[in-house]
N, C-alpha and C positions, 0 to 999 in steps of 0.2 A: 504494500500500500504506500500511497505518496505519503511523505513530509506533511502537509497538507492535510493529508486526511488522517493522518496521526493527532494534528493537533487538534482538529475538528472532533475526532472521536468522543472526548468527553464530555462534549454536550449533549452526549445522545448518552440516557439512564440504563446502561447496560442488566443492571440485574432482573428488572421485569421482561425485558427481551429477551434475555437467555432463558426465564422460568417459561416464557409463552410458547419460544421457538422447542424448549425440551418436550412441554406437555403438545404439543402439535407433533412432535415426534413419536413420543409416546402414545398417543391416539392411532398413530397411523399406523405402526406397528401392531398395536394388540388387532388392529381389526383385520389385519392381513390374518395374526395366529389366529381367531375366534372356531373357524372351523375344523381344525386341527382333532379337537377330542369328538367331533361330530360325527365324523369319515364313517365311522362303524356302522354309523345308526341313518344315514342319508339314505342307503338303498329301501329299506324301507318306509321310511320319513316321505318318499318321494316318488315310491314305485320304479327306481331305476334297477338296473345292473353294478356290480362292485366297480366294474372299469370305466361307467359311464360317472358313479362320484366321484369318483378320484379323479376325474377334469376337474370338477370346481378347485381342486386346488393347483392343476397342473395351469389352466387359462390363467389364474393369478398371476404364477411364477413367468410365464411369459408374456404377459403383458405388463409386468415389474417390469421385466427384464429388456422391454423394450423403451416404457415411457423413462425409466432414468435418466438413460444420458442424450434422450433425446428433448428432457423440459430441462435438463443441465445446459443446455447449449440454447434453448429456448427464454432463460432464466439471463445469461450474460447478453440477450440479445433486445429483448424487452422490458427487462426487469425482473428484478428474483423475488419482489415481495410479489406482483401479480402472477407468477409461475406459481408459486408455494398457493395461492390461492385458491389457482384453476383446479393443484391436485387435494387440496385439502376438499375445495366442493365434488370434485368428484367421487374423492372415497366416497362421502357420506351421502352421496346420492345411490355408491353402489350399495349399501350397509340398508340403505331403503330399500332396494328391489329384491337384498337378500331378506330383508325382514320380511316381507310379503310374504313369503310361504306358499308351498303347497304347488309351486312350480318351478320346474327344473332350468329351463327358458330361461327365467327372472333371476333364479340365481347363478346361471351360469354369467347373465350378462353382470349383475349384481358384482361377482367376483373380479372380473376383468378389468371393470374400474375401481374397485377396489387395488389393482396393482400399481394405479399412480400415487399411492401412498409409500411406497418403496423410496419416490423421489424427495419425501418432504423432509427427511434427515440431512440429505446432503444439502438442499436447497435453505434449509435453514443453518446446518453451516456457511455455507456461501452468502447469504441475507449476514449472518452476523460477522463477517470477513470485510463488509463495506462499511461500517460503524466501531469496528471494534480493531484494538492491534495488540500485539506482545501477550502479556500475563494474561487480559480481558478473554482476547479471542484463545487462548491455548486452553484456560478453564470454560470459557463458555463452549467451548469445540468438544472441550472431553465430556461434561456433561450430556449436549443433544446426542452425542455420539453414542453414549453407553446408554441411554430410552435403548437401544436395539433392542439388551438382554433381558431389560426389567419388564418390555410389553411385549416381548414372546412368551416368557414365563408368565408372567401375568397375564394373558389373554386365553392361555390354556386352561390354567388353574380358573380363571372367569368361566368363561364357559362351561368346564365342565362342573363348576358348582350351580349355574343358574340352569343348565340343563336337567341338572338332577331333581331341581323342583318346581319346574317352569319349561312352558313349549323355549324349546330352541331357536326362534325367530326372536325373542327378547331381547338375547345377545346383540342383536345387527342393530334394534331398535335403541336398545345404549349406547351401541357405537357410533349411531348415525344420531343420539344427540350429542353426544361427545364431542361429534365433526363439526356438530353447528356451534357448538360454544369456540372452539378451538378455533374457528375459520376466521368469528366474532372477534374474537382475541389478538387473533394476528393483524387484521384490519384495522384494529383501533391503537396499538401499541407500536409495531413496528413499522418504523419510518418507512416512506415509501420509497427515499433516494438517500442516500447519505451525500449532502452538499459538496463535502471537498471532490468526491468523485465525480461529479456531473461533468468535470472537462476533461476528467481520465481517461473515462470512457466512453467520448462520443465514435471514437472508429468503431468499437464493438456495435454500439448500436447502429452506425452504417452500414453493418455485415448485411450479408443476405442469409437467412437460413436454408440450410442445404436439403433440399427437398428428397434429391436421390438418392443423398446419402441414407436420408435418413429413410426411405424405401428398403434399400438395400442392407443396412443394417436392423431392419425388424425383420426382412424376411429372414434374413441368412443368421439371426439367433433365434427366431420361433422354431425352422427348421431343427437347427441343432439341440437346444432345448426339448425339444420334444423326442427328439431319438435318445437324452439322457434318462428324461424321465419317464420314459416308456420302456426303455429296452429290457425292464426286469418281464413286461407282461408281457409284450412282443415277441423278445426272444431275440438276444444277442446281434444274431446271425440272420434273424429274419430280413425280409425283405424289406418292409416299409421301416426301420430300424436303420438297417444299412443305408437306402434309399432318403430319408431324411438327414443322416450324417454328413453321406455326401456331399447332398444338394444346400448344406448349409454350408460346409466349408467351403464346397464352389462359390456359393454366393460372397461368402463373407470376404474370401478372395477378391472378388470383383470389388464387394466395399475397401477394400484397403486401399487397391489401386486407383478408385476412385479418389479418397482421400489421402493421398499422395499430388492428384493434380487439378483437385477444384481449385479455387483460390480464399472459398470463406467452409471450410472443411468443417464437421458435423464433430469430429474429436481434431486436434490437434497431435497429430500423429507423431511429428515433432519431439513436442513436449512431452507424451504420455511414453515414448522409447527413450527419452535420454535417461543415460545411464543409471541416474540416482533415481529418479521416478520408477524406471522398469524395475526396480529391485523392491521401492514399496509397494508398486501397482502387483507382481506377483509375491511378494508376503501378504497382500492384503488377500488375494487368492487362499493361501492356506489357515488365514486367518479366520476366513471364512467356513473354511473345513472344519476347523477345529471348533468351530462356535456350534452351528447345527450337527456334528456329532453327537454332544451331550444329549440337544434336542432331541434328536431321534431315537437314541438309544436306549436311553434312561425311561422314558414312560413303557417301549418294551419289555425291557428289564423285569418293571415293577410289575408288570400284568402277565409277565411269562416267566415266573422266575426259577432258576434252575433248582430251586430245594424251598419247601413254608410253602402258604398261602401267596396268591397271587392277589394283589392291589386291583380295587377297581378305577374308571378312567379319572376320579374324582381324586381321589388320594394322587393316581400317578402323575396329575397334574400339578396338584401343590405342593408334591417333592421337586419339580422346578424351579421352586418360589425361590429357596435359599442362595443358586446360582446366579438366579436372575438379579436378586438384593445384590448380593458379595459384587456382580457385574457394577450396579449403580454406585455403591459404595468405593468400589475402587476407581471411581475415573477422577476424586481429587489427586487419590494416589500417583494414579498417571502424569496429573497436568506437574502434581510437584515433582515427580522424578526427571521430568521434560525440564524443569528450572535448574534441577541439580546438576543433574546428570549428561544432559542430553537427548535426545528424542530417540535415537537408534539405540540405546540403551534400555528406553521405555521400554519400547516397543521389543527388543530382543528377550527384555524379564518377563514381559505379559508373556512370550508367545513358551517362557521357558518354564514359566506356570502352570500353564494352560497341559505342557506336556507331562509335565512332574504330575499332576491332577490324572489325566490322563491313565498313564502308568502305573497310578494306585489303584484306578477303576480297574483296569486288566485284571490287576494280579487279586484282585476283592470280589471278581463277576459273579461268584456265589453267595455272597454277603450284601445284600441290597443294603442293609441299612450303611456300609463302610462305604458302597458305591455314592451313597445320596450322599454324605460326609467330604468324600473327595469331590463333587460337583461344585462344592466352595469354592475349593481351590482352583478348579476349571474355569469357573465362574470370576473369581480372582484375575487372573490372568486374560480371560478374555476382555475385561472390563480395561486391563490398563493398555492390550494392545488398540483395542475398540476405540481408546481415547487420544493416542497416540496418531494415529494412521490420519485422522483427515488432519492436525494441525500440520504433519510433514508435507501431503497435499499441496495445501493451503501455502505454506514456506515454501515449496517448489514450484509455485504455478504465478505469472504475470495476474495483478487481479480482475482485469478484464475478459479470464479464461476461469475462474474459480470453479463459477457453475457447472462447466461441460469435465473439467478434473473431479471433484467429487464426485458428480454425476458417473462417469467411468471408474471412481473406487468404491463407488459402492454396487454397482455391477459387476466387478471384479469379487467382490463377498460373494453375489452370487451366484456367479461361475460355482464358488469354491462352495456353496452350498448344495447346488444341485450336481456336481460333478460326487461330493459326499456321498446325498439322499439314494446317488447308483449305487458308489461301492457298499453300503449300511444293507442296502435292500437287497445285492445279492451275497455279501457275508450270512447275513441272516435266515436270505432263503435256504441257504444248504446246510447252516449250522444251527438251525432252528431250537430255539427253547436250551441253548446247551451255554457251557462255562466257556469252551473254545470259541463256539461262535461268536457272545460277550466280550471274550477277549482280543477276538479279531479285531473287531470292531472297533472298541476303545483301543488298541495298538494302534490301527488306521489313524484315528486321531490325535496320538502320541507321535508319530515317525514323522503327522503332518507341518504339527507345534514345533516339532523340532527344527524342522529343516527353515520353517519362515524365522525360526530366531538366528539360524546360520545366514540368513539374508540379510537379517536384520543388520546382523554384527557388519555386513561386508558396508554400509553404510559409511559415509565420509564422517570423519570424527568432530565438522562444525554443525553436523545436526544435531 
């Protein structure tokens, strides 16, 4: 950020921004998790098939995975408080169609906008990146940043307690006032322009938004996306499996070289491979791994568990709680170890926690309650790399480009989530209900932590 807008910065009342931008985060998150402990009970909630519920959650994931980094690049080009806006009303108009009930239609479409709330985390780091500089934005960064953990856990645990005594369409209908308060919130609180920047950034807002890019990169990750999350039911080697992988890496080909030679490019291709950025843009990848492992895992875990009584979805959801807290709790942790230490220090302890947690799960896969115990520590670790990753971002990116940079690291999480959600899904199918498979599983997640903290380390020593 300019000079300028440094010293401008403190006219603008940082701490109810950063509380509005977190609880906007945290809104968006829990309503993506909501459905999560539902899956079981949707076929017949809804008179479908098992592979037809499981779209409501796979459409989510890829239309997440497309609105990102494409209201990231729409947010430096228009403005990031009116981007954060458009995705906050949509979740909660999707959280209405899902509350409707009783058709599948409505909540298929209900979910899909629901996935532009994937974008409101990075968007609201980038919104507080024009207002805020140094110590302000590193803690207001680590804060919205770790909402990830607290409103995945939380959204589970939600649900599967108002499910248990209340229709399932409740949940959408909290959500979606949630969205209206939260929308309320951000419209009244945070500034629409941070003043010193208005003469920074008039070239970005002369850009043109890149239309084919941005064609070409939703087709060529829906494609591939969908051959991740499909391939456990499809079958590896099938055809429409193989046939979607392809035709996405073809495409997404084409988008590279596309953006190599428009002139107002949809990511900055640039900046997002130089050397220092491509080492946290793929630790953010395994970071990702290691965050939705626990997710996945652990409520299997408790409902299948290798020895005792098996938990119902309600218990397995609020043994989430405690990782998701230890998440929240640790992102001061982060920002101060970012003052002490360093940032690539942070972020190399989160992700070497995250593993050490990991490793205890493995070698405990029989022991549920030792498993939930070490979820802290996972939990720990994920919250401080969580917290970490978009101020480095943030520090590596011109800030006339913020938006379309966060917006691609947190598509980069979930790469590393849904590339997870495969390998979890086929450990599990062949080593079902068993202590090896548990431990495969949590290994996966340990070898993951590890290696993003080996990335971490390779980081320059003035981050």
């Amino acid at each position: 950020m300019t000079t300028a807008a440094a010293s401008a910065a403190p006219a603008v009342r940082l701490r109810p921004v950063v509380a509005v931008l977190a609880a906007a985060g945290l809104v968006g998150i829990l309503s993506q998790a909501l459905l999560i402990p539902l899956l079981g009970d949707l076929p017949a909630r809804l008179d479908v098939g098992g592979e037809a519920a499981s779209w409501a959650m796979t459409v989510c994931l890829v239309a997440a995975a497309v609105a990102t980094p494409v209201s990231g690049r729409l947010a430096d080009i228009v403005g990031r408080k009116r981007v954060l806006v458009c995705c906050l009303v949509a979740t909660t108009l999707g959280s209405v169609l899902c509350a409707s009930g009783g058709s599948y239609p409505l909540l298929l479409a209900g979910r899909a906008l629901q996935g532009a709330s994937s974008a409101v985390i990075p968007l609201g780091i980038s919104a507080l990146a024009e207002i805020a500089v140094g110590v302000g934005l590193q803690r207001g960064a680590a804060l919205i940043s770790a909402t990830m953990g607290i409103g995945t856990a939380g959204g589970v645990a939600f649900s599967g307690l108002v499910a248990a005594v209340a229709d399932w369409t409740v949940v959408f209908w909290v959500a979606a006032g949630l969205g209206l308060l939260v929308t309320a919130a951000v419209v009244v609180v945070l500034p629409s322009h941070a003043p010193a920047d208005r003469a920074s950034d008039r070239a970005s807002r002369r850009a043109r938004f890149d239309g084919i890019g941005c064609v070409l990169l939703s087709v060529g990750l829906t494609a591939a996306l969908l051959a991740v999350t499909n391939g456990g039911r499809w079958g590896w080697a099938g055809a429409p499996t193989m046939g979607c992988a392809a035709g996405g890496l073809l495409v997404l080909a084409g988008w590279w070289r596309w953006e190599r030679r428009t002139t107002d490019p949809l990511v900055d291709l640039d900046s997002a491979t130089e050397p220092r950025m491509a080492l946290v843009q793929s630790a953010s990848v395994l970071a990702g791994v290691a965050m939705f492992t626990h997710v996945l895992v652990l409520p299997v875990l408790l409902q299948h568990p290798v020895d005792g009584s098996a938990a119902g979805v309600l218990v397995a959801g609020l043994c989430l709680v405690p990782a998701g807290v230890a998440m929240m709790l640790a992102a001061p942790l982060g920002s101060w170890l970012v003052e002490r230490r360093g940032a690539r220090w942070a972020l190399a302890a989160g992700l070497v926690c995250s593993s050490t947690g990991y490793a205890a799960s493995a070698a405990t896969a029989s022991w549920p309650a030792a498993v939930v115990a070490a979820s802290v520590v996972i939990g720990v670790g994920i919250g401080l790399s969580f917290a970490t990753l978009p101020f480095l971002v943030v520090r590596l990116t011109a800030p006339a480009a913020v938006g379309a940079a966060n917006g691609l690291n947190t598509l980069m999480r979930m790469i590393g989530a849904s590339v997870s959600s495969a390998v979890i899904g086929a450990l599990l199918a062949v080593q079902a209900g068993s202590a090896a498979g548990y431990a495969l599983a949590y290994g996966w997640g340990a070898v993951a932590a590890a290696v993003g903290a080996l990335l971490a380390a390779r980081l320059p020593k003035d981050l």
